[in-house]
C-alpha positions as CSV (number, residue, x, y, z in Angstrom):
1,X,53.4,18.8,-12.7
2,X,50.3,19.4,-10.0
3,X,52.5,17.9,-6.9
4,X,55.0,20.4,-8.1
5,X,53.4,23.5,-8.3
6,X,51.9,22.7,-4.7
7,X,55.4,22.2,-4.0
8,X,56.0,25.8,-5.2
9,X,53.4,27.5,-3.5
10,X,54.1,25.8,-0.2
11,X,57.8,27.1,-0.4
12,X,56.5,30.0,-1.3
13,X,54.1,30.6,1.9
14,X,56.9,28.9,3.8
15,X,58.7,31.9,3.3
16,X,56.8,34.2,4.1
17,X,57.1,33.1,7.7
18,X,53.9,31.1,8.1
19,X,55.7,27.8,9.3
20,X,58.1,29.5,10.9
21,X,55.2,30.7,13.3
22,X,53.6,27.3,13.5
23,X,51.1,27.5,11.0
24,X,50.4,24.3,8.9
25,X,49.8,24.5,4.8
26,X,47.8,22.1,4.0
27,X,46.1,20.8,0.5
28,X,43.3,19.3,1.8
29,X,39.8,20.0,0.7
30,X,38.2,22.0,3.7
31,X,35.3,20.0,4.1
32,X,33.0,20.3,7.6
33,X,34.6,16.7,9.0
34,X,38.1,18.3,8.3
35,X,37.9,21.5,9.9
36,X,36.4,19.4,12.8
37,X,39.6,17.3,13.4
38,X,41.9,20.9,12.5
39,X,43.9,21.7,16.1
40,X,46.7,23.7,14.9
41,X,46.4,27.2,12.8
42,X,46.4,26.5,9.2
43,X,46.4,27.7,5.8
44,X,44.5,25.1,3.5
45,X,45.4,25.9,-0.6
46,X,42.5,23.4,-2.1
47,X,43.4,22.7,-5.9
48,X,39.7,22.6,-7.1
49,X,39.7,23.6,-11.0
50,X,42.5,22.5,-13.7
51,X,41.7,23.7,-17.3
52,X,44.3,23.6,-20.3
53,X,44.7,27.0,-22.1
54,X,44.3,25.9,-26.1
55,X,45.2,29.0,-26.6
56,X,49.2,27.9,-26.0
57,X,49.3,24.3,-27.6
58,X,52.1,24.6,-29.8
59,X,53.4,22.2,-32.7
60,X,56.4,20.3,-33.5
61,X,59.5,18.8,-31.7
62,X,61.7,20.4,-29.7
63,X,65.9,19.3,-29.1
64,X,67.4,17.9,-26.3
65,X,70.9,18.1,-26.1
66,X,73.7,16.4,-23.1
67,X,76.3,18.1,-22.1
68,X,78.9,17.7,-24.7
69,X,76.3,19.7,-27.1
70,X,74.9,16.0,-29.0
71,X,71.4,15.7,-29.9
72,X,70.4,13.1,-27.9
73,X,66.2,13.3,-27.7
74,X,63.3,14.8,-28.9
75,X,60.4,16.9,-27.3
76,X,57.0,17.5,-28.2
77,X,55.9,21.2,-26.9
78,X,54.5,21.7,-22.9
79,X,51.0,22.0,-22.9
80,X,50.2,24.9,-20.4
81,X,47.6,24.1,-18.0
82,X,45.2,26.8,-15.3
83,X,45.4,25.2,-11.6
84,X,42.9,27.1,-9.4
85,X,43.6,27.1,-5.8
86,X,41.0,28.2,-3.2
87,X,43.2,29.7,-0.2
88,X,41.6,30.0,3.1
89,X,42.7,30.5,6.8
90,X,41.7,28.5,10.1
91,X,42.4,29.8,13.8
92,X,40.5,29.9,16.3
93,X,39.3,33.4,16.1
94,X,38.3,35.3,13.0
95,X,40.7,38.1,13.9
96,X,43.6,35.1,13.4
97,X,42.4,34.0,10.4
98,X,41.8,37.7,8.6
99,X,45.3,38.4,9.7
100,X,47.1,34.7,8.0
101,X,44.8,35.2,5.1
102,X,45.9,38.6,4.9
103,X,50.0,37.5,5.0
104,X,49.3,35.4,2.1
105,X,47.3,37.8,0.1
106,X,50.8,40.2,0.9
107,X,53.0,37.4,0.0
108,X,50.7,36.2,-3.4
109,X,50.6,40.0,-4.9
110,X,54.0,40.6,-4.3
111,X,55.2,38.1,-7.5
112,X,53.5,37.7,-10.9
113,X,55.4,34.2,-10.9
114,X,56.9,31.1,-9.0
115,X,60.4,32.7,-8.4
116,X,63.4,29.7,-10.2
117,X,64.8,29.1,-7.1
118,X,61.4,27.4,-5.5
119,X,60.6,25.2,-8.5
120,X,61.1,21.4,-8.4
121,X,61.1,18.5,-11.1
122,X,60.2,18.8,-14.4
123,X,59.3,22.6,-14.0
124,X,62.7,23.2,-13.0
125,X,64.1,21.3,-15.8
126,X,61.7,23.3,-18.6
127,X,63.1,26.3,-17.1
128,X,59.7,28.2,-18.0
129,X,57.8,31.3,-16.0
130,X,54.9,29.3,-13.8
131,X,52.6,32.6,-13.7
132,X,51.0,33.7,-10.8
133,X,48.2,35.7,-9.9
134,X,44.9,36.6,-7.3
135,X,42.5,37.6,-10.3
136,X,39.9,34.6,-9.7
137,X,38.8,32.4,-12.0
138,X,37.7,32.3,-15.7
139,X,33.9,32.2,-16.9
140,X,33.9,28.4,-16.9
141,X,35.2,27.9,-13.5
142,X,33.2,27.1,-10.3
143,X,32.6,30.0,-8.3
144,X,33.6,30.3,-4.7
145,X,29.8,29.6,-3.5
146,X,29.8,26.5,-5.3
147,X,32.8,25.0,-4.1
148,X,32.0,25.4,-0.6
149,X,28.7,23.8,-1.5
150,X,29.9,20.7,-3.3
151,X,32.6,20.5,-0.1
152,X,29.3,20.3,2.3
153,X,30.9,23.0,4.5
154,X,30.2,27.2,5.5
155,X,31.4,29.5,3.4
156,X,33.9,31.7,4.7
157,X,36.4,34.5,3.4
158,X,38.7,32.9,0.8
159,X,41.0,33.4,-1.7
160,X,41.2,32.6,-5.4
161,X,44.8,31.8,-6.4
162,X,45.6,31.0,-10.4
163,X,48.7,29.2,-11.2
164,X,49.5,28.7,-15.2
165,X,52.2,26.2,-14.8
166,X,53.6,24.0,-18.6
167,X,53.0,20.4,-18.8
168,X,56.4,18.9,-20.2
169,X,56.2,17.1,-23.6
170,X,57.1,13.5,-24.5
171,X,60.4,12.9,-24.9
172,X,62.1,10.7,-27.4
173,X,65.4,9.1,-27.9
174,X,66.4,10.0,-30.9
175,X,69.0,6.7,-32.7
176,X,72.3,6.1,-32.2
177,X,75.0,7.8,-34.8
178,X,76.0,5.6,-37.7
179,X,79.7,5.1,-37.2
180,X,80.4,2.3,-39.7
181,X,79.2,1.8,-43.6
182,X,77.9,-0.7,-45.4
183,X,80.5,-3.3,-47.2
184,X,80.0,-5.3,-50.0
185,X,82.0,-8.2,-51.0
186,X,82.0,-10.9,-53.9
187,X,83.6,-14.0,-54.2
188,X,84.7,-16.1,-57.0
189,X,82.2,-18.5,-58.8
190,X,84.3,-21.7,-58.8
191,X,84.5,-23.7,-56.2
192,X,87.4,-22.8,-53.3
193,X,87.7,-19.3,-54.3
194,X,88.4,-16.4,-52.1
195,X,86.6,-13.6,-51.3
196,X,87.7,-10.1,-53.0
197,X,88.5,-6.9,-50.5
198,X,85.3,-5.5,-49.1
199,X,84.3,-2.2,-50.9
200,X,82.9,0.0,-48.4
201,X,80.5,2.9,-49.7
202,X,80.3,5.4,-46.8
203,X,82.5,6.5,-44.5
204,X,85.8,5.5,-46.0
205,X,87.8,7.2,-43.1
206,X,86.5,3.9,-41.3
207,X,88.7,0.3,-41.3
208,X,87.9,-2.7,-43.2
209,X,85.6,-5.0,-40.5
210,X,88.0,-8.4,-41.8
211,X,87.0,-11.9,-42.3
212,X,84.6,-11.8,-39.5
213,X,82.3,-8.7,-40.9
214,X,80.8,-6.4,-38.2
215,X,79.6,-9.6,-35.9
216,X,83.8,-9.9,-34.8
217,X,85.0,-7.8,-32.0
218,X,86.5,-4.6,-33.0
219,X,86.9,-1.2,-31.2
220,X,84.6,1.5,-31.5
221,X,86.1,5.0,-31.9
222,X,84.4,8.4,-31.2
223,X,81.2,9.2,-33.0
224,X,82.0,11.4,-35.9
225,X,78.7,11.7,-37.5
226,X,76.7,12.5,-34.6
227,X,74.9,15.8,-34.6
228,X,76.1,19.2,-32.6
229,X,73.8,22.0,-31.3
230,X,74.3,24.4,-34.0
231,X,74.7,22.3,-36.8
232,X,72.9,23.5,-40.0
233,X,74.0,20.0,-42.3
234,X,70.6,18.5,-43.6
């Protein structure tokens, strides 16, 4: 889910023109030794905090259903998680870098989420809102001051992006439908006797297996029993 919502944001900031005027987005950390090698203008988005929000776990199983409407998996809820990006800009002048920083600040606060259309993977396929905002970060999270100094490098202008992107659930396969019953033959007790017709005791729409039981070949119709979206039978 991480590579994805960098995935996001880097579309996002791709479209606001940034690449298009040769500026790099990077997710590097912006330590001194990096910004020495840096020769190009660039935008560095540094994931430097991830914290789950308890406060959405959910329960139970969700249903996952192919395209003819058949249950065909189960899901255990996403888990939403608090990725905190520190955005800065690198040019050769401050002037450049006050004016990139300030495209992405224009481009950030003008969505509270990651529009559909630039989601990848799993977030596209939960089909959830991946919330977006410039607000900083919560009580527990480093502050700006102490990223730069675990990073080793100067602290410069920055911004604080918070992304609360869903972690998809386990899925599980649910079984395969029952299509045939159980049947139960007897045979006579003396010796050379035949076996009586099989007595089957579900599905009596279904044929007699013959001599050979359910281990001979036989052909295997639709699935009758197997469960619609929508359907209420226990």
């Amino acid at each position: 889910m991480i590579h994805e919502v960098d995935e996001g944001l880097r579309r996002l900031l791709g479209e606001s023109g940034l690449e298009a005027s040769g500026v790099e987005v990077v997710f590097d950390a912006p330590t001194r030794d990096w910004a020495a090698r840096r020769s190009a203008p660039t935008v560095c988005v540094f994931l430097y905090d991830i914290r789950e929000d308890a406060t959405r776990r959910g329960s139970g199983a969700g249903e996952v259903y192919d395209a003819d409407g058949y249950l065909v998996a189960r899901r255990s809820p996403p888990r939403w998680f608090e990725l905190t990006y520190l955005v800065t800009a690198w040019a050769n002048r401050p002037q450049d870098e006050h004016r990139l920083l300030s495209q992405v600040l224009a481009t950030v606060v003008a969505t509270d989420t990651l529009p559909a259309r630039l989601l990848t993977g799993t977030l596209a396929e939960l089909g959830l809102t991946v919330a977006l905002d410039t607000t900083g970060t919560g009580d527990v999270a480093p502050s700006a001051a102490d990223v730069w100094s675990a990073l080793g490098g100067e602290m410069k202008a920055s911004l604080q992006v918070r992304v609360r992107a869903p972690l998809a659930g386990a899925t599980r396969r649910t079984a395969p439908p029952v299509t045939e019953g159980l049947v139960v033959r007897s045979t006579a007790r003396s010796e050379g006797g035949e076996a009586t017709p099989g007595r089957r005791l579900r599905y009596k729409e279904a044929t007699d297996p013959g001599p050979d039981g359910f281990a001979g070949p036989r052909e295997r119709g639709p699935a009758p029993a197997r469960r619609r979206r929508g359907d209420r039978r226990p």
